[in-house]
C-alpha positions as CSV (number, residue, x, y, z in Angstrom):
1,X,0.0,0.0,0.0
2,X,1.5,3.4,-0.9
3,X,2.5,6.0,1.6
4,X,-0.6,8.6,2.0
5,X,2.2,11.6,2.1
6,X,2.3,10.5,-1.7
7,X,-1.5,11.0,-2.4
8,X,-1.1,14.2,-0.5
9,X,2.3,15.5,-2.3
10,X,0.2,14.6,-5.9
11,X,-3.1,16.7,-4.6
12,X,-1.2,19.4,-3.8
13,X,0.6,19.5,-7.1
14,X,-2.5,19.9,-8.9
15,X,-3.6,22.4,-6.8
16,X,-2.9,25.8,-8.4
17,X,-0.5,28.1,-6.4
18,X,-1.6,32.2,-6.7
19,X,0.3,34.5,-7.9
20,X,2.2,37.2,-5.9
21,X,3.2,40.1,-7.4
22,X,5.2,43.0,-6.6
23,X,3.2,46.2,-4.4
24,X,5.1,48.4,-7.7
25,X,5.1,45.8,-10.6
26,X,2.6,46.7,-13.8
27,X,0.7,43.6,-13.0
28,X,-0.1,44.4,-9.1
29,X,-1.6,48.0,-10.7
30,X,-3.7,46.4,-13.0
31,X,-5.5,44.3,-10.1
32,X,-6.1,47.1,-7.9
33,X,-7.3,49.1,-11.1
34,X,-9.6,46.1,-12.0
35,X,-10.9,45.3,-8.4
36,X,-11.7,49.5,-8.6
37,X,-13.8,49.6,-11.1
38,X,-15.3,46.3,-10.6
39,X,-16.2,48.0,-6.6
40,X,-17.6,51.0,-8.5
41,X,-19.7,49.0,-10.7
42,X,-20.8,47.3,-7.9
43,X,-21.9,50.0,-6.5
44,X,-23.4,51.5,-9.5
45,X,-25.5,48.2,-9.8
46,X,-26.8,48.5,-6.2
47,X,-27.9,52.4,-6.7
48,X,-29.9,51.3,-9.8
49,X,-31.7,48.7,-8.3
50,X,-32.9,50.8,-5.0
51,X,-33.5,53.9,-7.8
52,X,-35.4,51.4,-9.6
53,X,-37.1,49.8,-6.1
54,X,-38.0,53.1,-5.2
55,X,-39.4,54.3,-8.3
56,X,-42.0,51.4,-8.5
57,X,-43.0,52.2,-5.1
58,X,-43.7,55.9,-6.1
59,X,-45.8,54.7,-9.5
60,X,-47.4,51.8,-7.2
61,X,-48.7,54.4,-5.1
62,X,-50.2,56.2,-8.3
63,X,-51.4,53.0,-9.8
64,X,-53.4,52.2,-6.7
65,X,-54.6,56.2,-6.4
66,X,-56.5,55.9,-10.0
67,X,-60.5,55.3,-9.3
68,X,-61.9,52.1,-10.2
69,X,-63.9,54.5,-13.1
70,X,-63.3,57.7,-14.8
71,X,-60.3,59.8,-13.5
72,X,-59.5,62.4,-10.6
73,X,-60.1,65.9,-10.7
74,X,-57.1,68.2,-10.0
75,X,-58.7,68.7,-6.7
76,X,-58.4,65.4,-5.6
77,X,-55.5,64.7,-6.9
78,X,-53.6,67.5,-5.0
79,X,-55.7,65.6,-1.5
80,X,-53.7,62.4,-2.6
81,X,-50.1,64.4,-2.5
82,X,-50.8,66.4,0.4
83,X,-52.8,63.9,2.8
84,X,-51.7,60.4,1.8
85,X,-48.2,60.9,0.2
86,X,-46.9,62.8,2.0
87,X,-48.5,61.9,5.5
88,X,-47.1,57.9,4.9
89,X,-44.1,58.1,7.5
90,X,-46.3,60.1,10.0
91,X,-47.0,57.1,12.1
92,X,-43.7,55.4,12.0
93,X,-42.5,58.8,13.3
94,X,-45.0,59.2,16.1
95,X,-43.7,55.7,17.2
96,X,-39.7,57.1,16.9
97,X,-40.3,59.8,18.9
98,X,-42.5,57.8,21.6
99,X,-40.1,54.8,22.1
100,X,-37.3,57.4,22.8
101,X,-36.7,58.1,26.4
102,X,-36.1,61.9,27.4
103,X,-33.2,63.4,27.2
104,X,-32.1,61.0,24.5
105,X,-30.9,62.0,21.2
106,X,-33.2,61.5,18.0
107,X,-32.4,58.3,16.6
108,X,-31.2,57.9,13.1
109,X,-34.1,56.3,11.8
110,X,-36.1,59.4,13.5
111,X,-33.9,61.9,11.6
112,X,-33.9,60.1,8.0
113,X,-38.0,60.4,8.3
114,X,-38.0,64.5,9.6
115,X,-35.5,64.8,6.4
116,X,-37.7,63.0,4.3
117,X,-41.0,65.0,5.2
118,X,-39.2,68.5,4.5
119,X,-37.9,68.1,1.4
120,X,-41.0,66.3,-0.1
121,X,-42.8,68.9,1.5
122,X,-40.5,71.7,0.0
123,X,-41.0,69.7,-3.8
124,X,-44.8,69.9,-3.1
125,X,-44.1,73.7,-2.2
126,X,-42.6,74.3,-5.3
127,X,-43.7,72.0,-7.9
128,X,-44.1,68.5,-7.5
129,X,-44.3,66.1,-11.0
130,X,-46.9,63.4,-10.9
131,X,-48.6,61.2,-13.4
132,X,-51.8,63.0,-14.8
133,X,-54.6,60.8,-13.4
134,X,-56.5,63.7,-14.4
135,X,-56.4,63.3,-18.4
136,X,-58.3,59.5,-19.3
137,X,-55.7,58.3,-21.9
138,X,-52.8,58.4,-19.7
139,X,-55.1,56.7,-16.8
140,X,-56.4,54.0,-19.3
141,X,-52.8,53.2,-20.3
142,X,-51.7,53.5,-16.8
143,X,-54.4,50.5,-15.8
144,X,-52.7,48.4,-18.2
145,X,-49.3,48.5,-15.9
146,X,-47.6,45.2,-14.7
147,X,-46.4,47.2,-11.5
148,X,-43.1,46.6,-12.2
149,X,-41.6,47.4,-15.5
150,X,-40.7,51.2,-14.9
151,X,-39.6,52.1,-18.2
152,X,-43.8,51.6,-19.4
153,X,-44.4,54.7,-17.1
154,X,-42.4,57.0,-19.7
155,X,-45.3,56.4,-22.0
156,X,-47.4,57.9,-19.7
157,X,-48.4,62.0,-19.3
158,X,-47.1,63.7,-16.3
159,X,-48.2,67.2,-15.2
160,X,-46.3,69.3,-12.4
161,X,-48.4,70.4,-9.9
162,X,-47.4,72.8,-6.3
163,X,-48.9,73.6,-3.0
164,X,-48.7,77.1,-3.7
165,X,-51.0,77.2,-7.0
166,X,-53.3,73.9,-6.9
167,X,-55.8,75.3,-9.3
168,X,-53.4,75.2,-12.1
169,X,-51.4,72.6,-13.9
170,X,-48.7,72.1,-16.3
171,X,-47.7,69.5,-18.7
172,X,-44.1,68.3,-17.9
173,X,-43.9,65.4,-19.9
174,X,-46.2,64.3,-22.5
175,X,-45.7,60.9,-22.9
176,X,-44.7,58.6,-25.2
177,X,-47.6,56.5,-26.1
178,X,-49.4,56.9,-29.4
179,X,-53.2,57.1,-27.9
180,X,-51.6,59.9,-25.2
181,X,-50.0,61.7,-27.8
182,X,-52.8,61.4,-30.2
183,X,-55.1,62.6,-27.7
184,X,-53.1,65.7,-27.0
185,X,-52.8,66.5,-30.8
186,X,-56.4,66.5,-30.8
187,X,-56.6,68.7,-27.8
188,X,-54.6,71.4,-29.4
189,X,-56.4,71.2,-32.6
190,X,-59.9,72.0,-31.2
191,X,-58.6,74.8,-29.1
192,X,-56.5,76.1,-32.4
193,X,-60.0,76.2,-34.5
194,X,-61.6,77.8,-31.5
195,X,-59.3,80.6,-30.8
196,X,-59.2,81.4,-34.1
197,X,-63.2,81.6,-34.8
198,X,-63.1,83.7,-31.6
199,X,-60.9,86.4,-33.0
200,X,-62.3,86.6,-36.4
201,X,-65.9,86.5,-34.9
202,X,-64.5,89.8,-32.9
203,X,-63.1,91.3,-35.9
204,X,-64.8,94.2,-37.6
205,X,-65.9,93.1,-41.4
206,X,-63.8,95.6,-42.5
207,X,-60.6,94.6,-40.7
208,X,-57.6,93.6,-43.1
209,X,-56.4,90.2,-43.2
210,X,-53.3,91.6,-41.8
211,X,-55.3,93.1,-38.6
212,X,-56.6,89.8,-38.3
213,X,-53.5,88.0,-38.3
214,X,-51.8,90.5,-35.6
215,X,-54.5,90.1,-33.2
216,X,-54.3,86.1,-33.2
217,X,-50.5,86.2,-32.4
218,X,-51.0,88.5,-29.5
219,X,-54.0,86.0,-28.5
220,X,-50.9,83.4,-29.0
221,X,-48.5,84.9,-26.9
222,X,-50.7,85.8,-23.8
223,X,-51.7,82.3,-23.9
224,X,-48.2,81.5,-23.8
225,X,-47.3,83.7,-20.9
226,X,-50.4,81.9,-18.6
């Protein structure tokens, strides 16, 4: 029977030894360069996916916002930001700052929440952009959401809405999808024809073509300065 220190000396042969390299050599630099970047896409990977997580917990909360019928009116949407949205943390908070004993500093959790509630409060302040469960195209398509592919929420229509003006609302994005698009083209169409029967209804019968023409692009422009 052979020795077992021979089975052992032929394992160990097999057994690739690692490399050591110089701290200065080429090949040591290269290592630390690769294990860099592979740390920093690492990292880059892990960002994404809580953007992403975080993201489909903002659009959830839309999704599950839209009536079972019909769509929102501004009104009601601005209740969802200001009483739901941004009131979500308000109990978790309540329970930071009871569990903590006097005298004690403010946890970190407790801090992360207080930050949380100003700033979203400050974007609310000052404009806050938000899928428009107001206009029934973008709603419709929005039904038609997996909940979680976030890249079909970019064919949707989002509108920016604030605190400080909540009977007004403007268009941020239009979307991407043909029936929101189309919708929108149609929109702008009717309220084209309008405007335009409006000031030639209001023009004297003796007013030039040219009068006519000047009094439309002033229409234009104060439209565009709303």
């Amino acid at each position: 029977m052979a020795p077992s220190t021979t089975v052992k000396s032929a394992v160990a042969s097999k057994v690739k030894k690692e490399k050591v390299f110089h701290p200065a050599s080429r090949k040591a630099g290269q290592l630390a360069r690769h294990a860099l970047r592979k740390g920093k896409l690492g990292n880059l990977s892990t960002k994404r996916n809580q953007k992403h997580n975080s993201l489909v917990d903002l659009y959830g909360f839309f999704f599950h916002a839209m009536p079972e019928e019909g769509v929102l009116t501004l009104e009601e949407l601005h209740h969802i930001i200001s009483d739901v949205w941004l009131t979500r943390f308000d109990e978790e908070l309540q329970s930071e700052k009871a569990t903590r004993r006097k005298g004690r500093p403010k946890s970190t959790r407790e801090t992360a929440l207080e930050e949380i509630k100003l700033r979203e409060a400050e974007i609310y302040r000052t404009g806050i952009e938000v899928i428009d469960l107001t206009h029934p195209p973008t709603v419709e398509l929005f039904r038609r959401w997996d909940q979680k592919e976030v890249a079909f929420i970019q064919l949707l229509r989002f509108i920016r809405i604030s605190k400080t003006d909540p009977q007004h609302a403007v268009v941020s994005r239009p979307g991407k999808h043909c029936s929101v698009v189309d919708s929108a083209t149609t929109l702008e169409s009717q309220d084209d024809g309008a405007m335009m029967e409006e000031v030639n209804s209001q023009a004297p019968a003796s007013s030039t073509r040219g009068e006519s023409l000047s009094r439309f692009s002033i229409t234009i422009m104060a439209i565009d300065d709303l």
